[in-house]
C-alpha positions in Angstrom: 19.6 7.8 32.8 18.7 4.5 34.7 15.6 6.6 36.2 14.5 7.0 32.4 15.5 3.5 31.0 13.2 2.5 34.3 10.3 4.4 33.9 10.3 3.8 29.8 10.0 -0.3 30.6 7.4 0.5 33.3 5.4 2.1 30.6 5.5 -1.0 28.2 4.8 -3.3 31.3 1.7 -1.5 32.5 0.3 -0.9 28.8 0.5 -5.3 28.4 -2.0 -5.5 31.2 -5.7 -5.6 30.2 -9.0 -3.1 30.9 -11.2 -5.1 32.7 -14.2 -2.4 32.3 -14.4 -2.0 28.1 -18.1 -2.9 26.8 -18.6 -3.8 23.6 -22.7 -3.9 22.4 -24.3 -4.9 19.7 -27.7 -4.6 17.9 -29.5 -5.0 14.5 -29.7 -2.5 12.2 -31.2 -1.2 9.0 -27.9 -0.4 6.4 -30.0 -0.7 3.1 -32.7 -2.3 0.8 -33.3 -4.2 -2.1 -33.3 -2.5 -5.4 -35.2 -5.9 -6.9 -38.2 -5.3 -4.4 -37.4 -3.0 -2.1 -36.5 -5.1 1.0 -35.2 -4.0 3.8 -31.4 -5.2 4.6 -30.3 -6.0 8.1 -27.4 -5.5 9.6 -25.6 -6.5 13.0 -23.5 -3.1 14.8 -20.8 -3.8 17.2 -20.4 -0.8 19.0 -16.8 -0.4 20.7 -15.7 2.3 23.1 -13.2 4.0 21.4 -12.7 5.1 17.5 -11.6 1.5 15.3 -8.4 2.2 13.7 -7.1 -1.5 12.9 -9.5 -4.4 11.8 -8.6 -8.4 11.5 -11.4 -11.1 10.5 -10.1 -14.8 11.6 -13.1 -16.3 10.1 -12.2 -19.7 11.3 -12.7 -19.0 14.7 -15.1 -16.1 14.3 -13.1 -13.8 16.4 -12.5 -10.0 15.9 -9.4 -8.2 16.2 -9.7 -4.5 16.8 -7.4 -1.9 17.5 -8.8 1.4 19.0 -6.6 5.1 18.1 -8.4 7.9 19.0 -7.9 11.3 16.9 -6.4 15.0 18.7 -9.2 17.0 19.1 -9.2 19.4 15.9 -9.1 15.5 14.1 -6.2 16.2 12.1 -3.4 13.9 14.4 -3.8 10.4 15.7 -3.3 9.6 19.3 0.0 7.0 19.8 -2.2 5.2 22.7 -4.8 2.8 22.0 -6.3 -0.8 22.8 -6.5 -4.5 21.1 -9.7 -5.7 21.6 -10.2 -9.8 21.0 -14.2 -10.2 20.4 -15.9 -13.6 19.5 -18.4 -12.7 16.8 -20.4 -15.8 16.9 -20.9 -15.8 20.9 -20.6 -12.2 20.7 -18.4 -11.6 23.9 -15.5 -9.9 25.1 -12.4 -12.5 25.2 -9.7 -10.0 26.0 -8.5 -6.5 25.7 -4.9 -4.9 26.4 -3.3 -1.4 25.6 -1.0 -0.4 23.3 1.1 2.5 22.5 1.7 3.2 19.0 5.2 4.8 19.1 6.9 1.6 20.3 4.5 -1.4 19.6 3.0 -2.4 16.3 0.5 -5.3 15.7 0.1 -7.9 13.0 -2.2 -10.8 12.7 -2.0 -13.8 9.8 -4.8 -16.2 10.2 -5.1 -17.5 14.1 -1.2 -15.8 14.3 -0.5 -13.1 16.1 2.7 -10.9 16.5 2.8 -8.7 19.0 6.3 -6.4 19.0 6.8 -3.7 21.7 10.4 -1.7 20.6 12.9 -4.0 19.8 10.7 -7.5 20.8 8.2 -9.6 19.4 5.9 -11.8 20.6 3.5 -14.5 19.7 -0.1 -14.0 21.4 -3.0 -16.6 21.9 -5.8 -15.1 19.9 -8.1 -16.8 22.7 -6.7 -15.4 25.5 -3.8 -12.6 24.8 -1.1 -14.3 26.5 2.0 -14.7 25.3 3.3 -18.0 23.5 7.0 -16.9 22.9 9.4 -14.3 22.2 12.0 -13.4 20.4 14.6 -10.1 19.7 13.2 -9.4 16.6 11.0 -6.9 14.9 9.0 -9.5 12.4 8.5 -7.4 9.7 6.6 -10.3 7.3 4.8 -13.4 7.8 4.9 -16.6 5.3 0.7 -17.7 6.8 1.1 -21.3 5.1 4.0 -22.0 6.3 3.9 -20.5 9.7 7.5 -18.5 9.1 7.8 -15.5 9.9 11.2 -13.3 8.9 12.7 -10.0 10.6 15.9 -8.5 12.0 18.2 -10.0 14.8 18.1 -7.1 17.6 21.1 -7.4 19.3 22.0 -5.0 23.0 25.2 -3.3 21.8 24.7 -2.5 18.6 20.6 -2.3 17.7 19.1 -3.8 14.5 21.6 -5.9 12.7 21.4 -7.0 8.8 21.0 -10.7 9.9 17.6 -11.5 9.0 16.0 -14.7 10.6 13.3 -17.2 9.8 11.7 -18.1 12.8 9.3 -21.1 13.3 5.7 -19.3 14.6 4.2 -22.5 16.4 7.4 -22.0 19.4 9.5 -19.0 18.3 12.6 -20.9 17.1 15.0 -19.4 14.8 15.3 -21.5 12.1 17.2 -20.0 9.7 19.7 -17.1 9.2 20.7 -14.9 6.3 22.7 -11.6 5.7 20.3 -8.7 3.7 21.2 -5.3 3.4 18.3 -3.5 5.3 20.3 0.0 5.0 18.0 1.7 2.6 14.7 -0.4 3.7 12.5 -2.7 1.9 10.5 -1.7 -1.5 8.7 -5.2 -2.1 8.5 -8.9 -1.6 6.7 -11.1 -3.7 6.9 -15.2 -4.6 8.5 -17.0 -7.7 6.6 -20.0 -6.7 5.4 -21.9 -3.6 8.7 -21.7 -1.2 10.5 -19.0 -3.1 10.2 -15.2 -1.8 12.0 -11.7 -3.8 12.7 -9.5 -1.2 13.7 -6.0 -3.0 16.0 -4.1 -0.6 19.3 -2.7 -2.5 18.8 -4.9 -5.0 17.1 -8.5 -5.5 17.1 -11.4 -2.7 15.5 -14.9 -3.6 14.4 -16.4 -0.3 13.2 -19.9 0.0 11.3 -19.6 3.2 11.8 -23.3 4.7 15.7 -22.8 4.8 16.5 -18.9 3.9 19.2 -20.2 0.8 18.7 -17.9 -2.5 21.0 -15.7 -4.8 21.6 -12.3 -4.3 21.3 -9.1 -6.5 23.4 -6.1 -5.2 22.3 -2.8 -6.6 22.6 1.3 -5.1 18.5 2.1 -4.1 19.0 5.5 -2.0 21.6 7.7 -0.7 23.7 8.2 2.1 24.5 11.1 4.2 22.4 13.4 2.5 22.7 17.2 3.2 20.1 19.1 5.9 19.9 21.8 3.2 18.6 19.8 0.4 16.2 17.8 2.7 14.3 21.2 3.1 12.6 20.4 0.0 10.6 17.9 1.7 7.2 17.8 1.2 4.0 15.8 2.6 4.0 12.8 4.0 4.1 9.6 2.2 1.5 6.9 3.2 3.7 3.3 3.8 1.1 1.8 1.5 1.8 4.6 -1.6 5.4 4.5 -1.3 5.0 0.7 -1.4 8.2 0.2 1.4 8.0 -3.1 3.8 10.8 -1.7 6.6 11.6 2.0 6.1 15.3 3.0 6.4 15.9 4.5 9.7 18.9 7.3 9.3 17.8 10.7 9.4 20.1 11.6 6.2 19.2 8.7 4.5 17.4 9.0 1.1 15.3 5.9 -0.1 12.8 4.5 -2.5 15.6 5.2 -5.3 14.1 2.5 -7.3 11.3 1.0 -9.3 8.5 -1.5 -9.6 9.9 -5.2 -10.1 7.9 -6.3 -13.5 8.5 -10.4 -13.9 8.3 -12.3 -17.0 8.2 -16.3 -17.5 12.3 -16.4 -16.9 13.4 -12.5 -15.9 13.1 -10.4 -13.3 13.3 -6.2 -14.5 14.4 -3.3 -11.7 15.6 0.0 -12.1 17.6 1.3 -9.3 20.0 4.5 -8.9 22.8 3.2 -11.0 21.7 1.1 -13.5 18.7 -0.8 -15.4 19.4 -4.8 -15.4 17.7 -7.9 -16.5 17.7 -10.9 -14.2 17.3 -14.3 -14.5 14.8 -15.1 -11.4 16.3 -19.1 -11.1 19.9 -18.1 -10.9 19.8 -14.4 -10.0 22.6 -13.9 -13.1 22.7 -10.6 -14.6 21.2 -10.7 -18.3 22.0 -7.6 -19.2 22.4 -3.9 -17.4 22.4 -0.8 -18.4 24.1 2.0 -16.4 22.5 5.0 -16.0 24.1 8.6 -15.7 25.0 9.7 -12.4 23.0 12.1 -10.4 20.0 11.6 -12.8 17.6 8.3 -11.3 14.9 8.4 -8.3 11.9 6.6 -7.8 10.4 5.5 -11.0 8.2 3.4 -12.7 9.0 0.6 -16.1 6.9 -1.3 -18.2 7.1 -3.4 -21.0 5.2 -3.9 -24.5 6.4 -6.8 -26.7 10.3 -5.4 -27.7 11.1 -2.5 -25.9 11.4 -1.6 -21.7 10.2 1.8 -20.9 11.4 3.9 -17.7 9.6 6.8 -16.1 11.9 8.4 -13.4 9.8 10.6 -11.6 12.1 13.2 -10.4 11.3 12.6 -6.3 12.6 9.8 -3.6 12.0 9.8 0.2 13.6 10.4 3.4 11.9 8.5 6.3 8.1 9.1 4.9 8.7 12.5 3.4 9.3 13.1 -0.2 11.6 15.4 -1.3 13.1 16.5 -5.0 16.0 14.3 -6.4 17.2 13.7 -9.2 15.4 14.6 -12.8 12.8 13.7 -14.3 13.2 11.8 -17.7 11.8 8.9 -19.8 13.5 6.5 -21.5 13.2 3.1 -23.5 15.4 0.0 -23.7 15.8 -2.8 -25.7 14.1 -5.9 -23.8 16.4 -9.0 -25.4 19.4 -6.8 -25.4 19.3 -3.8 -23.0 20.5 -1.2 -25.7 19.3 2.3 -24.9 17.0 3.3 -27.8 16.1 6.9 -26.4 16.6 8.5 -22.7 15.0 12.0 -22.7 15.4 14.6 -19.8 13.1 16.6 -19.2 15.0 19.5 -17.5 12.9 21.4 -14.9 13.5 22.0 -11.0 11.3 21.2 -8.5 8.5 19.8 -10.5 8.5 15.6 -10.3 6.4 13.5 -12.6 2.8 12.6 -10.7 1.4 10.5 -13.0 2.0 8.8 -16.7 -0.5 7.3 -18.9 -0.4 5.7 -22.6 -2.8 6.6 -25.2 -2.5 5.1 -28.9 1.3 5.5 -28.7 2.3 8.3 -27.1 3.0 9.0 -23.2 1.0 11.6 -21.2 2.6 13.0 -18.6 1.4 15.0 -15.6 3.1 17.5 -13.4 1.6 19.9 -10.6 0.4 22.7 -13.3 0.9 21.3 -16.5 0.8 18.1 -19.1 3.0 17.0 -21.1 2.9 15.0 -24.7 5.5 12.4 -25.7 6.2 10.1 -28.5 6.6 6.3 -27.1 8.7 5.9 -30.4 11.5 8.4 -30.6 11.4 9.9 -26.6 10.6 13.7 -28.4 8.5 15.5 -26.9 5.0 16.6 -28.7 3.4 18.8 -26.7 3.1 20.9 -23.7 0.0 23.1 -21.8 -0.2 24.4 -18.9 -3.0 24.7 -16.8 -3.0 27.7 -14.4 -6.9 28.4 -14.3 -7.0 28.9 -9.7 -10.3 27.2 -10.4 -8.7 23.9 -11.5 -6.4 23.4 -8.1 -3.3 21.5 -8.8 -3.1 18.8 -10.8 -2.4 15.5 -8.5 -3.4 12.5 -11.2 -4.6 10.1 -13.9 -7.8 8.7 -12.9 -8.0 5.1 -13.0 -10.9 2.7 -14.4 -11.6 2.1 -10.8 -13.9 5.5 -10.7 -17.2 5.5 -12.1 -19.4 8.0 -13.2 -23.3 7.7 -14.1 -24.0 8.4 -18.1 -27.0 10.1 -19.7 -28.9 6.7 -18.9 -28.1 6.5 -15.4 -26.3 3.2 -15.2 -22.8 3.6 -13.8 -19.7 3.1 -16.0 -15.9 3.6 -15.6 -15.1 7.3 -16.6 -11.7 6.1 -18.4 -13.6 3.6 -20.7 -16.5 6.2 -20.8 -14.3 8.0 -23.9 -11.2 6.6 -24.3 -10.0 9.2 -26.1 -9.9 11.3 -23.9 -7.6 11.6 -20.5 -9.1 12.2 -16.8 -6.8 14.1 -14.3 -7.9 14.6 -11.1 -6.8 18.1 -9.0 -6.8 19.2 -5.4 -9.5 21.0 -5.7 -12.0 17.5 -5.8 -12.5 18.1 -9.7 -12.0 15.7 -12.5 -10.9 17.4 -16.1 -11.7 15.7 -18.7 -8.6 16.7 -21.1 -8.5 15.7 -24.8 -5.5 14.3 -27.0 -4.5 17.9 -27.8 -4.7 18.8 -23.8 -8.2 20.9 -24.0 -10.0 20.6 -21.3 -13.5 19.7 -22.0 -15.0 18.6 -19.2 -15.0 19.7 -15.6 -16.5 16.8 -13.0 -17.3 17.2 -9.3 -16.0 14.8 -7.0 -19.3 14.0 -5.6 -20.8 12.6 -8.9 -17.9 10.1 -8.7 -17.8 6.6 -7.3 -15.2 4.3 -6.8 -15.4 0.4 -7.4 -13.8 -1.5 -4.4 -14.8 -5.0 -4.3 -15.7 -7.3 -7.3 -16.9 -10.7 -7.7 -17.5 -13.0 -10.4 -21.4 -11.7 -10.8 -21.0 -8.6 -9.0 -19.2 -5.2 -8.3 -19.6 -2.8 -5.4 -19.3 0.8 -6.4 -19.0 3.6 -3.1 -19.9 7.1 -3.2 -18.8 8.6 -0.1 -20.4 6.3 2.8 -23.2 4.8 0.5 -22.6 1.4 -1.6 -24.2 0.3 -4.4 -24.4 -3.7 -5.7 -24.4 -3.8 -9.6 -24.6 -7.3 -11.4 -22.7 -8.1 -14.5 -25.3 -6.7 -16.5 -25.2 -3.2 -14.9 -28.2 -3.9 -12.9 -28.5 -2.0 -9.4 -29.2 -4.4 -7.4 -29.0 -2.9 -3.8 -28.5 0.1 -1.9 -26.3 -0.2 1.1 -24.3 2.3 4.3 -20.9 0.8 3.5 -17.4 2.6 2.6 -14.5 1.8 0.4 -12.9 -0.3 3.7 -15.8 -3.1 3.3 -14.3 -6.0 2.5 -16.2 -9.5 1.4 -16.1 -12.9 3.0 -18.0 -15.5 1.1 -21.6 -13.7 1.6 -21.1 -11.9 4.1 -20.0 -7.9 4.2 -18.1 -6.0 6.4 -17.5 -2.6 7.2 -16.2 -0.4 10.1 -17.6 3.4 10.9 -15.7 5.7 13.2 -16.3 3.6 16.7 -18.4 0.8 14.6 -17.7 -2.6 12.9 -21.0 -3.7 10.7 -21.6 -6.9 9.1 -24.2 -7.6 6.6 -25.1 -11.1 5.5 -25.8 -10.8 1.9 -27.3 -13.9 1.6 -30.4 -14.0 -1.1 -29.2 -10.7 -2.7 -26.0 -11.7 -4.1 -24.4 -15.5 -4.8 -20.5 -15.6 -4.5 -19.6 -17.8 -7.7 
């Protein structure tokens, strides 16, 4: 056993140490034109050994944080070891470079703060050089950039991750504060109430102020223990972290999480749905306004929103164990007085096996969409409308609603969003890469390819940029094509400057003269 424990902290040692042979070159390159008058558009390629997998801009200092993952060979599986490459964009040279192994170190940059944890440690690296600053027993799991905190789990030798979270200073690694929060089922969200106070959503509500770690606490059921092997066969897929939405995943193989909703957050109130109970809390005091319970056996992960009187609840009919989703509980929608909490309607909608994938609202009644069929609701009453299935093997599977985010060209050529194209109609997207356009009484009356679809990624006050596999195109506020340029959905803008990264390539395009950033 020692041989192993040995061997296993020889590994992490020997993967902290630096490459001293990695190149990294650069040249100019052609990525586009002007659509005004028909310019060409330069751009500078960094060229780095291996594939990029993780990208970080400090654009203070200019320097470029990449992580390298290479892909198995039939390019379905990613590779657990890797490097972090520090590169100085302005002087364009190589500052540092160290390995890392995926299965037991993770990587997160804030600004010019880096966190560095290797299995149950993490450490604080100068972006200049790579070396360490401090460390700490503790996985960070979140970062506060302006004011340098950063919060995780206190790891302690006998008994592993504790439910003692700490704030810890990030300038010399000093705990500052410390706080009990359940981390048993994971964390679904966190977001701020104002400057200094954090919501952490993890079995329940947590206010946070990150200077001292003092708040309330909501207590609330948001998974399942000890969950039996035979119903986890129904696990499906795997769940990317950024779908399922969860910070720190829950860790027990029979574990069963995500058994909750969305937070939605008013002027005074804070709204959750979790496996017991609906409840309405005040977000100063953390008191419960009203809750509502809800039947046993029936909630998963779902999904509420509000119009003027009434809450509504989706439950989808699925949760997760670890990053697969499996079947649990039932689907069913319901509705909820928003001053009081009354139930107005809670309808089941009693199949096996077949979760909820997608909802949308259309003058007053609820769409919903399964893997082979839709389903028509009434918004007022709960009843159900109507129901068609779709079973045509041309179709695929039904996965779902587009959103206005996807745009398709019209009979003039300009580019618009295919939900505001006709809104009255409904767009679901399938496995198969095609769009149906489906109307109100759940016709299908249009069938669109996915390659005559584009997907806006990045907007600006005068501009938006719409991608269409690996090509970009800049559109003004008017609709105007404005330029034609090699850039993906992963570009993201920095003042006038775009950036991209291709397979073992990070681009930048200086936009300057083209577009204004108003």
């Amino acid at each position: 056993m020692k041989k192993i424990i040995i061997g296993f902290l020889l590994l992490i040692s020997s993967l902290a140490f630096g490459q001293k042979n990695l190149q990294v070159l650069h040249n100019k390159k052609v990525v586009g034109k002007s659509l005004i008058d028909s310019t060409e558009i330069i751009g500078v390629e960094y060229i780095f050994p291996e594939r990029i997998h993780r990208t970080f801009l400090d654009t203070t200092s200019g320097y470029l944080t990449v992580q390298t993952r290479r892909l198995s060979k039939n390019g379905k599986w990613l590779k657990n070891n890797g490097n972090i490459i520090q590169y100085d964009l302005n002087k364009k040279s190589l500052l540092w470079n160290k390995k890392i192994a995926y299965q037991v170190s993770s990587l997160q940059q804030f600004s010019n703060t880096m966190i560095f944890t290797v299995a149950n440690k993490s450490s604080c690296l100068d972006i200049s050089t790579g070396n360490e600053t401090w460390q700490v027993k503790n996985h960070i799991y979140y970062v506060d950039p302006i004011d340098n905190i950063g919060i995780g789990y206190k790891f302690k030798s006998s008994t592993g991750y504790t439910n003692e979270l700490e704030g810890i200073n990030l300038k010399n690694g000093k705990v500052i504060w410390k706080r009990d929060l359940n981390r048993e089922f994971g964390w679904n969200d966190i977001f701020y109430t104002n400057d200094s106070t954090m919501i952490v959503v993890a079995a329940g509500l947590h206010s946070i102020n990150i200077n001292n770690g003092k708040g309330w606490d909501y207590n609330t059921v948001t998974g399942k223990k000890d969950y039996t092997g035979t119903v986890a066969k129904n696990a499906v897929g795997i769940a990317a972290g950024l779908l399922t939405g969860t910070f720190v995943t829950s860790t027990g193989h029979n574990l069963v999480r995500d058994v909750v909703s969305n937070s939605l957050v008013d002027s005074s109130f804070i709204y959750l749905a979790s496996k017991e109970q609906l409840s309405k809390i005040d977000k100063e005091t953390g008191n419960i306004a009203w809750k509502y319970p809800l039947p046993n056996g029936l909630s998963s992960k779902s999904s509420i929103f509000m119009n003027d009187s009434l809450v509504f609840m989706v439950n989808k009919g699925y949760a997760f164990m670890g990053q697969r989703q499996l079947n649990f509980g039932k689907p069913f929608i319901a509705a909820f007085d928003r001053e009081t909490g009354k139930q107005k309607y809670l309808a089941i909608i009693n199949v096996k096996k077949d979760p909820i994938l997608g909802f949308k609202l259309l003058n007053d009644e609820m769409y919903l969409v399964f893997k082979n069929r839709i389903e028509k609701y009434s918004t007022e009453t709960g009843n159900q409308i109507l129901e068609k299935e779709f079973l045509d093997e041309n179709y695929g599977d039904l996965k779902y609603f587009v959103g206005d985010q996807v745009f398709v060209a019209n009979e003039n050529d300009d580019l618009v969003s295919l939900p505001q194209s006709d809104t009255s109609k409904l767009f679901v997207f399938t496995n198969k890469g095609k769009t149906l356009s489906v109307d109100t009484q759940l016709n299908v009356t249009d069938t669109i390819e996915y390659e005559n679809l584009s997907i806006s990624y990045l907007q600006t006050a005068d501009y938006k940029f719409i991608a269409n596999d690996k090509q970009s195109l800049i559109i003004n506020a008017k609709g105007k094509r404005v330029a034609e340029i090699e850039a993906t959905t992963n570009a993201f803008l920095i003042g006038e400057t775009l950036y991209d990264k291709r397979d073992k390539s990070f681009i930048s395009v200086d936009l300057k003269g083209i577009i204004k950033n108003e």
